[in-house]
C-alpha positions as CSV (number, residue, x, y, z in Angstrom):
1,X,32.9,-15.0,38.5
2,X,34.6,-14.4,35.2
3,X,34.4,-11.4,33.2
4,X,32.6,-12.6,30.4
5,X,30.1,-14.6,33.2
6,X,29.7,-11.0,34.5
7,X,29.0,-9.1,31.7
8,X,26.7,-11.8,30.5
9,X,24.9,-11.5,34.0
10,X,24.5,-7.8,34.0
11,X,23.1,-7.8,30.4
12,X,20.5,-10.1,31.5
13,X,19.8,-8.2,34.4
14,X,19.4,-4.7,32.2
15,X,17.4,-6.5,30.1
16,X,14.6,-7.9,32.8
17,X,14.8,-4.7,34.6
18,X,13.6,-2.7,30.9
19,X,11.3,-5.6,30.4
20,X,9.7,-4.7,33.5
21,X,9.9,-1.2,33.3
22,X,8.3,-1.4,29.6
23,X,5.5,-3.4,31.3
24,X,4.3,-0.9,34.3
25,X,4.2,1.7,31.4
26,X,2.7,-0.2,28.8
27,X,0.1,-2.7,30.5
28,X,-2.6,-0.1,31.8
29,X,-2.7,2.2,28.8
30,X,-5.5,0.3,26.8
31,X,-7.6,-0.1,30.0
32,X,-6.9,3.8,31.1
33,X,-8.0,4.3,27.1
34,X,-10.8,2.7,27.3
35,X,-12.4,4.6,30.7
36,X,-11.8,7.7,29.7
37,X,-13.9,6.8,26.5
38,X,-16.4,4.7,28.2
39,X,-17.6,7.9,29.7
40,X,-18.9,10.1,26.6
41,X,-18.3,7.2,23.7
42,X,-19.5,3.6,22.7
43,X,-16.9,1.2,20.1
44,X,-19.6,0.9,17.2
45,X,-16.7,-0.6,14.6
46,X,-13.6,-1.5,14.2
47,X,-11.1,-1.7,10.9
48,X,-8.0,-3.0,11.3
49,X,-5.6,-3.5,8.0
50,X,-2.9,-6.3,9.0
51,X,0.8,-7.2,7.7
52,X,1.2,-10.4,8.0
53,X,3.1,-12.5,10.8
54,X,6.7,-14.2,10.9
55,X,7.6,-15.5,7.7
56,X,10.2,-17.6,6.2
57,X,12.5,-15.6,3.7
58,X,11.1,-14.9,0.1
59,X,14.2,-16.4,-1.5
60,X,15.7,-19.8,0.0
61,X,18.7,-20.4,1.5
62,X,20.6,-21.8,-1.5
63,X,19.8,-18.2,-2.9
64,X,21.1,-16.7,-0.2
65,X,24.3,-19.2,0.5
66,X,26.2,-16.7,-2.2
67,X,26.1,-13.4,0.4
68,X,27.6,-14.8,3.9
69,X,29.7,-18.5,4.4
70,X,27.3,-19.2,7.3
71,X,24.2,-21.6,7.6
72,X,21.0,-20.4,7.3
73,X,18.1,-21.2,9.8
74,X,15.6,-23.5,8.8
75,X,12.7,-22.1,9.4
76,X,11.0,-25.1,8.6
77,X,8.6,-23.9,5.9
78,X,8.7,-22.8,1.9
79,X,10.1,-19.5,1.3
80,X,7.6,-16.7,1.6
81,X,5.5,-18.9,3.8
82,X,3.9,-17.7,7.3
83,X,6.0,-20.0,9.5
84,X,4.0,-21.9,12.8
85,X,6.1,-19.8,15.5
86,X,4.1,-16.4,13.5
87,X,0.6,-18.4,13.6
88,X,1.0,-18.8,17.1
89,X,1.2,-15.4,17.5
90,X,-1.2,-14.2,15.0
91,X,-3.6,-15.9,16.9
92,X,-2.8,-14.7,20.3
93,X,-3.2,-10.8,18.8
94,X,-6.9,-12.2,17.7
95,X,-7.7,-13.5,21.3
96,X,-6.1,-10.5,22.9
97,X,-8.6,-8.5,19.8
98,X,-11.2,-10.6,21.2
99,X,-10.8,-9.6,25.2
100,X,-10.3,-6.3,24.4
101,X,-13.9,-6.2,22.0
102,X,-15.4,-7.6,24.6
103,X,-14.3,-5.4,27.3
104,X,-16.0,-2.5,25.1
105,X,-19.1,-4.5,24.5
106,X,-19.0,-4.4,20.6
107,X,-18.9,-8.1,20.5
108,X,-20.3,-9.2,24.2
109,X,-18.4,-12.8,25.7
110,X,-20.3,-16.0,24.2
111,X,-22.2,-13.7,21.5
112,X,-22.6,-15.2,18.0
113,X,-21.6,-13.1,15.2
114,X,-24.8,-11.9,12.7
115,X,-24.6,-11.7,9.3
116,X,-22.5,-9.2,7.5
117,X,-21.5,-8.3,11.2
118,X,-17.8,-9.4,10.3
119,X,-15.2,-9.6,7.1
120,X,-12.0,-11.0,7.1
121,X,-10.8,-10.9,3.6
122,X,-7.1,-11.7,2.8
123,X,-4.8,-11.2,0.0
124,X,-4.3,-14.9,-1.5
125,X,-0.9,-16.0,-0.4
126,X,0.1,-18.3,2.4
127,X,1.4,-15.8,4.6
128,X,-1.3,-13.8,4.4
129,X,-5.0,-15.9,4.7
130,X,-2.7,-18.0,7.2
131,X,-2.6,-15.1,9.5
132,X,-6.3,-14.1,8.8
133,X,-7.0,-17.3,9.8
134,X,-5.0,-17.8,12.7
135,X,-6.1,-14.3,14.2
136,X,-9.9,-15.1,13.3
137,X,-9.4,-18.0,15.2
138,X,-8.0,-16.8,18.2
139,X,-10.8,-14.1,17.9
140,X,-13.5,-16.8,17.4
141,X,-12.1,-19.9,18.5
142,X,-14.4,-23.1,17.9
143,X,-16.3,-21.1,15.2
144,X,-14.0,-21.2,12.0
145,X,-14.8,-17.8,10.3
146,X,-14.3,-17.7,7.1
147,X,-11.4,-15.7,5.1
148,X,-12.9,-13.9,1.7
149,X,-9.9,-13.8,-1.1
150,X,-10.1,-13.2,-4.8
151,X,-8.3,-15.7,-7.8
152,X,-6.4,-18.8,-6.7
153,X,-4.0,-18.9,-3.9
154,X,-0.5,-18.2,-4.6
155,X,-1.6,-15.4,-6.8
156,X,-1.6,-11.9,-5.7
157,X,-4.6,-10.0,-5.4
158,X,-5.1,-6.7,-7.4
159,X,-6.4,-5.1,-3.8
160,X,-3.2,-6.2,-2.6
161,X,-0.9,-5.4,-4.7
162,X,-1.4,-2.5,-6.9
163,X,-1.5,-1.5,-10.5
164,X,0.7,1.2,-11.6
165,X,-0.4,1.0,-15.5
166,X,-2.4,4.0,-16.9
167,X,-1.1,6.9,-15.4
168,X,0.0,9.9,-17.1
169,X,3.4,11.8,-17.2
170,X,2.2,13.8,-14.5
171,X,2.3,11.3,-12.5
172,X,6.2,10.8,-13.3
173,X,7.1,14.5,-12.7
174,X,5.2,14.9,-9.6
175,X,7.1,11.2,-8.2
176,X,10.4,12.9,-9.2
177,X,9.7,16.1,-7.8
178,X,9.0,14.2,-4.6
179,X,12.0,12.0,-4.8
180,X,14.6,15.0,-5.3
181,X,12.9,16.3,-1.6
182,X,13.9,12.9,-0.1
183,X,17.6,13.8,-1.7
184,X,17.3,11.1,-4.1
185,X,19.6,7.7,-4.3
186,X,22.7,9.2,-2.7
187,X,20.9,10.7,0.4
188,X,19.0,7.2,0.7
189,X,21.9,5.1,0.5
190,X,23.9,7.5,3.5
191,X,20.1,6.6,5.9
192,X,20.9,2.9,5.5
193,X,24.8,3.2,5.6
194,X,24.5,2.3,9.4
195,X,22.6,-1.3,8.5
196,X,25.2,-2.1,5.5
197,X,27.9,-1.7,8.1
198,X,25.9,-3.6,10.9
199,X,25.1,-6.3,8.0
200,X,28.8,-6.9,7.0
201,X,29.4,-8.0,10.5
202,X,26.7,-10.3,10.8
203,X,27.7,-12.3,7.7
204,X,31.1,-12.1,7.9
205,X,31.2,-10.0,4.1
206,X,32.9,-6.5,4.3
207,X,32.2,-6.2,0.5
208,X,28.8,-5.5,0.9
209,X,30.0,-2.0,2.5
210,X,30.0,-0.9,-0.9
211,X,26.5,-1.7,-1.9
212,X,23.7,1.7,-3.1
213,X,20.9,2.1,-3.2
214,X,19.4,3.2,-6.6
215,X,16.1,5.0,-7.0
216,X,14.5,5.6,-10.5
217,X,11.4,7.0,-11.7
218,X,10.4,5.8,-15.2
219,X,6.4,5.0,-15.2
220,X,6.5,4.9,-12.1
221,X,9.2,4.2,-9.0
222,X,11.6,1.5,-9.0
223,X,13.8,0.0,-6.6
224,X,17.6,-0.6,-7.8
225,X,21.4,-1.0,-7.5
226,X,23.9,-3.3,-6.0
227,X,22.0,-3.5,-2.6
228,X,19.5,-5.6,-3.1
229,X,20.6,-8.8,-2.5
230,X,21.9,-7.1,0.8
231,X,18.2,-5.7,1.7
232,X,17.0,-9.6,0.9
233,X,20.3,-11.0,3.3
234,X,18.7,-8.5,5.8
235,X,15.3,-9.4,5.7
236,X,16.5,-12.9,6.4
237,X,18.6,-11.8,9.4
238,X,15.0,-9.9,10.6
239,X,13.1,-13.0,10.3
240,X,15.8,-15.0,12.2
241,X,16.0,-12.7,14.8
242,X,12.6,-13.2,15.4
243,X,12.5,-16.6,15.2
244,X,15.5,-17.4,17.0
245,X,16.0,-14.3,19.5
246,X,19.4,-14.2,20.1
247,X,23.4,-14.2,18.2
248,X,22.0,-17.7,16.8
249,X,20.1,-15.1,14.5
250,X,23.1,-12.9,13.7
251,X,25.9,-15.7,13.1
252,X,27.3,-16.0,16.7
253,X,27.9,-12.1,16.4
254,X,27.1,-9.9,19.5
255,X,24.9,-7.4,17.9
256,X,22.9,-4.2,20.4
257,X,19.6,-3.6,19.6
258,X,20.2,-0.1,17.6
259,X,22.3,-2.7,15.1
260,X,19.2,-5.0,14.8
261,X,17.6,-1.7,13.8
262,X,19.8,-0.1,11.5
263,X,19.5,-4.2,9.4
264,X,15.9,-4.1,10.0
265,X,16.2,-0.2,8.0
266,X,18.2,-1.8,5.1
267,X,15.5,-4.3,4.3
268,X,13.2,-1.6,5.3
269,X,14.4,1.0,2.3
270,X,11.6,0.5,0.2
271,X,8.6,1.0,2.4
272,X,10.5,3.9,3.6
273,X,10.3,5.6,0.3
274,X,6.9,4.2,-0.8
275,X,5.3,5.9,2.5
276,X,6.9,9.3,2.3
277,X,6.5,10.0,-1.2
278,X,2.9,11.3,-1.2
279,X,1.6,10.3,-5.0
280,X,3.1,6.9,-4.8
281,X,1.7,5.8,-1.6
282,X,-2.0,7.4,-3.0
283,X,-1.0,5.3,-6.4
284,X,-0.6,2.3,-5.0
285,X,-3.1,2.5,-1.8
286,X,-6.3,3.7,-4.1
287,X,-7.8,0.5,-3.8
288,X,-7.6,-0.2,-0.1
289,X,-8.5,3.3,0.5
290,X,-11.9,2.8,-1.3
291,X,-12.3,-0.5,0.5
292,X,-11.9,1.8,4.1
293,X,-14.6,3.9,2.5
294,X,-16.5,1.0,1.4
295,X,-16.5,-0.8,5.0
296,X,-17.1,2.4,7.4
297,X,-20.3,2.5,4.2
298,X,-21.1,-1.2,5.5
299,X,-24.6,-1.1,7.3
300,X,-24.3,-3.4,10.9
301,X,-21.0,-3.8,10.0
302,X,-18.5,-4.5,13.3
303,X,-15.0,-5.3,12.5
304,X,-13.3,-5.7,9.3
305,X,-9.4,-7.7,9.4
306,X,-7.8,-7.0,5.9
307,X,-4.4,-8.6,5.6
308,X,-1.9,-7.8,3.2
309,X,1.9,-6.8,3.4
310,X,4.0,-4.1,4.8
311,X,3.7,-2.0,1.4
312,X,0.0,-1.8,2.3
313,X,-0.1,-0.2,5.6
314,X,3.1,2.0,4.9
315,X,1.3,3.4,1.7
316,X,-1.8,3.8,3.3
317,X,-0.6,5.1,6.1
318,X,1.5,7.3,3.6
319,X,-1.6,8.0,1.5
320,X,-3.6,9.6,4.3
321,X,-0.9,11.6,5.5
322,X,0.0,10.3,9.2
323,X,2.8,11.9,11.1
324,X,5.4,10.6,11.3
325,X,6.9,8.3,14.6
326,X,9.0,6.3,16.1
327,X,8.0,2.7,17.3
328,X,9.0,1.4,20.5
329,X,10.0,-2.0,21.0
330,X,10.5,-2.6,17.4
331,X,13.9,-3.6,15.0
332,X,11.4,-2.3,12.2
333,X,10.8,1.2,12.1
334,X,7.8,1.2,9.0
335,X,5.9,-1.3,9.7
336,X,6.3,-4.3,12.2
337,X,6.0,-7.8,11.5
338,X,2.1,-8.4,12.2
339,X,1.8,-5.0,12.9
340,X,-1.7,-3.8,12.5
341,X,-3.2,-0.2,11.3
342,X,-6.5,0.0,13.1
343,X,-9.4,2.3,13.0
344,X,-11.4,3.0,15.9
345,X,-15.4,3.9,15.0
346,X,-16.3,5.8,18.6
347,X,-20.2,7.2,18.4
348,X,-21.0,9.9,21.3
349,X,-24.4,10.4,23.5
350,X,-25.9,12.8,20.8
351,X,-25.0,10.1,18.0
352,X,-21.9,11.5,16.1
353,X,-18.7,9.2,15.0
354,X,-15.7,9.8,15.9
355,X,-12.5,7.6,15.0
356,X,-9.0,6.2,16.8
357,X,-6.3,5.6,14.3
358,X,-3.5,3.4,16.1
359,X,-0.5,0.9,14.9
360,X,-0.7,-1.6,17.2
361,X,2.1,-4.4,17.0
362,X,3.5,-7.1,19.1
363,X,7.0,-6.2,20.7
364,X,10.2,-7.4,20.1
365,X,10.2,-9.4,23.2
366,X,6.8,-10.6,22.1
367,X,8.3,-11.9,18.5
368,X,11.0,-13.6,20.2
369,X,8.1,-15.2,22.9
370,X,10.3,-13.8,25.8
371,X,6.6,-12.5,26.5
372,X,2.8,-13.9,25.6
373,X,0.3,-11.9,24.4
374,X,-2.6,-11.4,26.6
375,X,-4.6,-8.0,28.4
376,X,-1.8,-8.5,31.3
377,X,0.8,-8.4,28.0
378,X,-0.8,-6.0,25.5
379,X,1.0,-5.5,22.1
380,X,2.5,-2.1,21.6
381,X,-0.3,0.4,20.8
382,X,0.5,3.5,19.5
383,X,-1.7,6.6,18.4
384,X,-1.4,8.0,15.1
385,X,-2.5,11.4,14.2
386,X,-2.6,12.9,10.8
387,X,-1.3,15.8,9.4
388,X,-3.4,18.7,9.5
389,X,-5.9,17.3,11.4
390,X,-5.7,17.9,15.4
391,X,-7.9,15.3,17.4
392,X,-10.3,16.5,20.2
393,X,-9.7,16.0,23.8
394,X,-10.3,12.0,23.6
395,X,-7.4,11.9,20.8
396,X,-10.5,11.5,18.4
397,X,-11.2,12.9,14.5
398,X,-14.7,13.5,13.2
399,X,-15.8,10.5,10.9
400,X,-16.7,12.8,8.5
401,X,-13.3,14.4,8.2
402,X,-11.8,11.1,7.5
403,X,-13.8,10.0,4.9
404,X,-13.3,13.8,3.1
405,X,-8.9,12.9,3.4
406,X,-9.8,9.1,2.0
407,X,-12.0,11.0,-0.8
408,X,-9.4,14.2,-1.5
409,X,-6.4,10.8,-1.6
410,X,-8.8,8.8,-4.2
411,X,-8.9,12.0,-6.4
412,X,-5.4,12.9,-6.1
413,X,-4.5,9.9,-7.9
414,X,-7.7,10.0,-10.0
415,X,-6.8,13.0,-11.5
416,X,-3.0,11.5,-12.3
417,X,-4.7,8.9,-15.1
418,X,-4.2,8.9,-18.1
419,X,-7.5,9.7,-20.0
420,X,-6.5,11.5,-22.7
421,X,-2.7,10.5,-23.3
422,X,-1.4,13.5,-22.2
């Protein structure tokens, strides 16, 4: 056998034998969740706040033809738009949604949903009411559930993408303040040095080695400097990687998976700041986070799919304070493509909620259908915990003490307005 035959074969080999590994590990936790709440707790709601699934690039490839001398993949859809290979999966996360409901008994096998029972409400872009509506299919196939959004389609939706306007300069100083404890532009640019390196292999341009990144606060935080083309190039490469799965996505270049991650981080720079910078994320989740209080408010109400964008569930997430973690089987490190922020309502025998907060998100192996998605396959499920908070024995937080951090996060950036020009 020749060498490169050989190495070929024994990196095929590693790879099955971690696929397998990752499966014995991975397949029984929802199951060995699930008994050990069965005994003391029923599922009387869920919430789950979605990004969207697989998408072609936000720029074309004619926009993107100036950064590397390579082809770009068709992915065989507008730019910005979810593509059919991320519906496919959206709606297998929906049918694995629906066995795993049904395994609780919060929506029993062959049961038809009652009024106000269920919301899916989207923000009104392709990309996102497509993957509302491929997940509510999976989850309800033959039923065609309908997907609430607000305005006309193709414009964004206030809940969805935030309003920055009114604030006061308070809101500057404390967003600077919070900025200098990240270590500001120069600090930021050295985290995603790895990825600019990785990058410039992958398209075949060593100038982009010299891109920054520049971060400015001026009403508000903005996003700057000679990298951004480079973090669009990247989000390209992410979203071929996925699509394609393999050096077709990187150019013919043998890249290891820490590479994949350190591009994935470049594109990523943004939702990194957005999460860890405290009055931001508040700033710009305010409105979702009075929807969460709105919905867990919702009388009969059993399950709630909001879908949005990365931005969405990194602020949130970032809002409410949760501890930070890294993600297994995952190029992105914020927030996975389709990757889901959901909230668990668990009520005990004497009738007092408790809630699961989890990220769960389909695998890289998953995204690159090496594997399906199914209760034998389960997406990668991962408990979140916030700060200051410490969950009982079940991995549970008191209802009450969640709506009290949503309240204290509305306030926080209530009391940041602007209502008397000061």
């Amino acid at each position: 056998m020749k060498h490169g035959r050989r190495k070929e074969y024994f990196m095929n080999f590693r790879k099955i034998f971690l696929l397998l590994i990752t499966l014995l590990c991975f397949a029984a936790l929802p199951l060995a969740e699930a008994r050990g709440l069965q005994e003391n707790y029923d599922l009387v709601q869920v919430l789950v706040l979605s990004r969207h699934n697989i998408r072609a690039p936000l720029v074309d490839s004619g926009t993107l033809s100036g950064i590397t001398p390579h082809q770009w993949h068709d992915f065989g859809v507008p730019s910005g738009e979810l593509t059919v290979h991320g519906g496919q999966l959206e709606e297998s996360m929906g049918a694995y949604a629906r066995s795993c409901l049904q395994q609780e008994g919060l929506l029993p096998a062959g049961c038809q949903p009652g009024e106000g029972e269920i919301l899916f409400y989207a923000n009104a872009l392709q990309r996102t009411l497509g993957t509302a509506r491929h997940f509510a299919d999976g989850m309800f196939p033959g039923e065609k559930m309908p997907v609430k959004y607000e305005g006309q389609v193709g414009e964004p939706d206030p809940l969805f993408w935030g309003d920055l306007s009114g604030h006061s300069a308070a809101f500057d100083r404390e967003l600077k303040k919070e900025l200098a404890a990240l270590g500001g532009s120069e600090a930021l640019t050295r985290r995603v040095a790895p990825g600019i390196e990785a990058a410039a292999i992958a398209l075949d341009n060593p100038a982009v080695e010299n891109d920054e990144l520049q971060v400015t606060v001026k009403e508000g935080l903005h996003l700057g400097g000679s990298i951004r083309p480079l973090m669009t190039a990247c989000d390209a490469l992410s979203l071929q990687y996925y699509e394609l799965g393999d050096s077709r996505a990187s150019f013919g270049h043998e890249l290891s998976f820490r590479q994949w991650q350190d591009i994935a981080a470049v594109k990523e720079a943004g939702i990194h700041v957005y999460r860890r910078m405290p009055t931001f994320a508040r700033a710009l989740a305010r409105p979702l986070l009075e929807v969460f209080l709105q919905e867990l408010n919702a009388p009969g109400r059993k399950f709630t799919f909001l879908c949005g964008h990365d931005t969405n569930v990194a602020t949130v997430m970032g809002a409410l304070g949760v501890r930070e973690n890294s993600l297994p089987e995952s190029i992105e490190q914020e927030v996975p493509i389709g990757g889901k922020l959901v909230v668990e309502r668990w009520q005990d025998r004497a009738g007092e909620s408790f809630l699961a907060l989890k990220l769960v998100y389909p695998s890289v192996y998953q995204l690159c259908s090496e594997l399906p998605i199914d209760m034998r396959h389960p997406p990668q499920s991962l408990p979140l915990h916030l700060q200051g908070m410490e969950p009982n024995e079940e991995d549970l937080i008191p209802l009450q003490a969640f709506r009290q951090r949503l309240t204290e996060a509305i306030e926080s950036d209530e009391e940041l307005m602007d209502v008397d020009g000061k």
